[in-house]
C-alpha positions as CSV (number, residue, x, y, z in Angstrom):
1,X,139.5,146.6,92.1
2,X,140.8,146.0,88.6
3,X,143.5,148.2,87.0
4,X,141.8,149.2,84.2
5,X,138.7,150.6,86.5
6,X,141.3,153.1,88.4
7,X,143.2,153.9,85.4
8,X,140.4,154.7,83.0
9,X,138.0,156.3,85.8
10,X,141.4,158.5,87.3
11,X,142.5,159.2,83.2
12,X,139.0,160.2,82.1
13,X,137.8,161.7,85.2
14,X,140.8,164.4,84.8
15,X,139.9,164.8,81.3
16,X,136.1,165.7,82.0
17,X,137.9,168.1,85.0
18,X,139.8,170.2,82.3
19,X,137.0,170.0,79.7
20,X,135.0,171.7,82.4
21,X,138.1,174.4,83.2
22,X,137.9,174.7,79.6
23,X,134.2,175.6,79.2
24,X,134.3,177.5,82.5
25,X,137.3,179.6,81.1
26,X,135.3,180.3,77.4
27,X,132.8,181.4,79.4
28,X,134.2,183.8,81.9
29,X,136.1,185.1,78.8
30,X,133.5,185.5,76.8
31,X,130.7,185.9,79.1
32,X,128.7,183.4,78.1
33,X,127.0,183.1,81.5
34,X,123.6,182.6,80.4
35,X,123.8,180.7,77.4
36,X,122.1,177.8,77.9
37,X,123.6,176.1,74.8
38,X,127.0,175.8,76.4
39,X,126.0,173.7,79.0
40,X,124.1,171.8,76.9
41,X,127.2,170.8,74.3
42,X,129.2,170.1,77.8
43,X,126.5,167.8,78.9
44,X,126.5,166.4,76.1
45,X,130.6,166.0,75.8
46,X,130.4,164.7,78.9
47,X,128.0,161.9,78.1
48,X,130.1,160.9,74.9
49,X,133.5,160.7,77.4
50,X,131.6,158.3,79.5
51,X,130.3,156.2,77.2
52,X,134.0,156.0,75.2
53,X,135.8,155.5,79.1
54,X,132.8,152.5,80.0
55,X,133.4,151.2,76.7
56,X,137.4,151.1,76.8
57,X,137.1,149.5,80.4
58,X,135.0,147.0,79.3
59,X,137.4,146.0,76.2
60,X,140.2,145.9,78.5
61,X,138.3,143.4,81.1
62,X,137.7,141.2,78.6
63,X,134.0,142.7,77.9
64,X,133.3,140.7,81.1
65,X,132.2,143.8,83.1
66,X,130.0,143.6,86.3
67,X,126.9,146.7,86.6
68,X,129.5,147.2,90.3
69,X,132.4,147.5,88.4
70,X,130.5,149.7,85.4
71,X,129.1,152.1,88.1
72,X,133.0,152.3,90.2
73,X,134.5,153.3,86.7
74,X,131.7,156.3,86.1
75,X,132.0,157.2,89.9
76,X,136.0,157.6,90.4
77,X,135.7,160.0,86.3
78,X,132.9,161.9,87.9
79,X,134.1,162.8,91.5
80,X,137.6,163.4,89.9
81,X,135.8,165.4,87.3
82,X,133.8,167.3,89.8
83,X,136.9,168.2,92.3
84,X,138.5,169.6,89.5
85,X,135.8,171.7,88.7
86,X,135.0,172.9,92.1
87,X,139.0,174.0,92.6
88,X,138.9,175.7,89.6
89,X,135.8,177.9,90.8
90,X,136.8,178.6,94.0
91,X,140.0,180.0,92.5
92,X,138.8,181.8,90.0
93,X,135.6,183.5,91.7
94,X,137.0,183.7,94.8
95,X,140.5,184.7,94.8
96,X,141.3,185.5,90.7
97,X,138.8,187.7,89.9
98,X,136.3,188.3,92.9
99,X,134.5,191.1,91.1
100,X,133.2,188.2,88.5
101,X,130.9,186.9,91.1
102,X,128.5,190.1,90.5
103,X,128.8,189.9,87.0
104,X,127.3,186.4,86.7
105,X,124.5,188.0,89.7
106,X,124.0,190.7,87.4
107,X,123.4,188.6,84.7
108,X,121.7,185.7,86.6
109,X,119.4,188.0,87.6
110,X,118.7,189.8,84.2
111,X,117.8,186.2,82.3
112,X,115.4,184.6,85.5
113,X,113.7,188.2,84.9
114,X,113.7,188.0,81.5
115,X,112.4,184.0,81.4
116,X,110.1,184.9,84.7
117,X,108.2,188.1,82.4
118,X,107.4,185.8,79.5
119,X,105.8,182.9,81.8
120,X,103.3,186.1,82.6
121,X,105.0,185.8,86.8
122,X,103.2,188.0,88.7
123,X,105.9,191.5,89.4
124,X,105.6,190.7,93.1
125,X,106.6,187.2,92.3
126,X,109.4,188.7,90.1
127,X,110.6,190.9,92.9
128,X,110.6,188.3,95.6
129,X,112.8,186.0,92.9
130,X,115.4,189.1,92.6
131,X,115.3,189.8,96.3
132,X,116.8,185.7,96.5
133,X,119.3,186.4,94.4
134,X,121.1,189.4,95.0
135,X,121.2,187.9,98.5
136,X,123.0,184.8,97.3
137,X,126.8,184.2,96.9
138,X,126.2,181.3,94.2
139,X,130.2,181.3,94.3
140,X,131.6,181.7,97.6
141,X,133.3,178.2,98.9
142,X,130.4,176.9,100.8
143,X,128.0,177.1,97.9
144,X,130.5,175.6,95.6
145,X,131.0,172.7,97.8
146,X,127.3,172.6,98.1
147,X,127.3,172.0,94.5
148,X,129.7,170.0,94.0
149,X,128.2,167.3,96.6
150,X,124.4,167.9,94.2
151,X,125.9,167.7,91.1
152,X,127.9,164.4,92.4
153,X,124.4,162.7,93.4
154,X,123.1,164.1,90.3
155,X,125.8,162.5,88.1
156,X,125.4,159.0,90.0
157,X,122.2,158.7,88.5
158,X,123.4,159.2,85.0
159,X,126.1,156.7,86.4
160,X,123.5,154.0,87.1
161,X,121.7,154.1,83.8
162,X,125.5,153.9,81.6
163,X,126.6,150.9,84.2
164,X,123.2,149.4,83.3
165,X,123.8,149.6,80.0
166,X,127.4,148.9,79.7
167,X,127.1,145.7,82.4
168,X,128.3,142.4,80.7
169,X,125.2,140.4,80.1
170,X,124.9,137.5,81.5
171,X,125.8,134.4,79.2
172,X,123.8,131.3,79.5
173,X,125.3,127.9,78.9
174,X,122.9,124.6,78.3
């Protein structure tokens, strides 16, 4: 495996990880746990650090870069980026400030309710939807490893479509 694909995929992958303690921290602060928006803009950060790490790799390989070793880059940044995450959540919900967890319920529960009213859900529906989730711990350790292992299969398929488009392409000589 080629330097620059450890070095760029380790260096980016821990920025994306305290990007994500940052946006995590703004919004336990200012509990922002609902707000769509926010993980929209992170998504979207995200995205842009990817494309500038794929880019850089491929400048420093000579812009000879393989879909493999496009894919490898994106995969070592997002499991990186994803343990970091994950840490940071079980720390902080689990063993900072325990009590959070049934503030983000609270309010979990409040905008599915709110979202579920306006798409005219039947109340039983409604009810059966509340029942689910005040009988879910979306933050103890399992559940955040849970996550972590969907949101890395998840981010493999955004992997595949930047290694497809960042791959060298194939020069033909007459």
């Amino acid at each position: 495996m080629d330097q620059a694909i450890k070095k760029n995929g380790t260096t980016y992958g821990i920025i994306l990880g305290v990007i994500g303690i940052l946006t995590t921290t703004l919004i336990y602060v200012f509990q922002l746990y609902t707000a769509w928006w926010v993980s929209l803009l992170s998504f979207v950060i995200s995205i842009v650090m990817y494309c500038m790490m794929l880019s850089k790799t491929k400048k420093e390989m000579g812009g000879v870069y393989s879909f493999k070793d496009a894919f490898t880059t994106f995969f070592i940044a997002a499991v990186i980026a994803v343990l970091i995450g994950t840490i940071y959540n079980v720390v902080l919900y689990n063993f900072v400030d325990p009590g959070a967890k049934e503030v983000v319920k609270e309010e979990s529960i409040k905008a599915t309710v709110s979202i579920l009213e306006k798409l005219g859900t039947p109340n039983s529906e409604i009810n059966k939807a509340v029942e689910k989730l005040e009988g879910e711990d979306q933050f103890s350790i399992g559940a955040l490893i849970t996550n972590a292992a969907i949101i890395t299969a998840i981010s493999c398929i955004l992997g595949l479509i930047l290694a497809l488009i960042f791959k060298s392409r194939p020069t033909y000589k007459e």
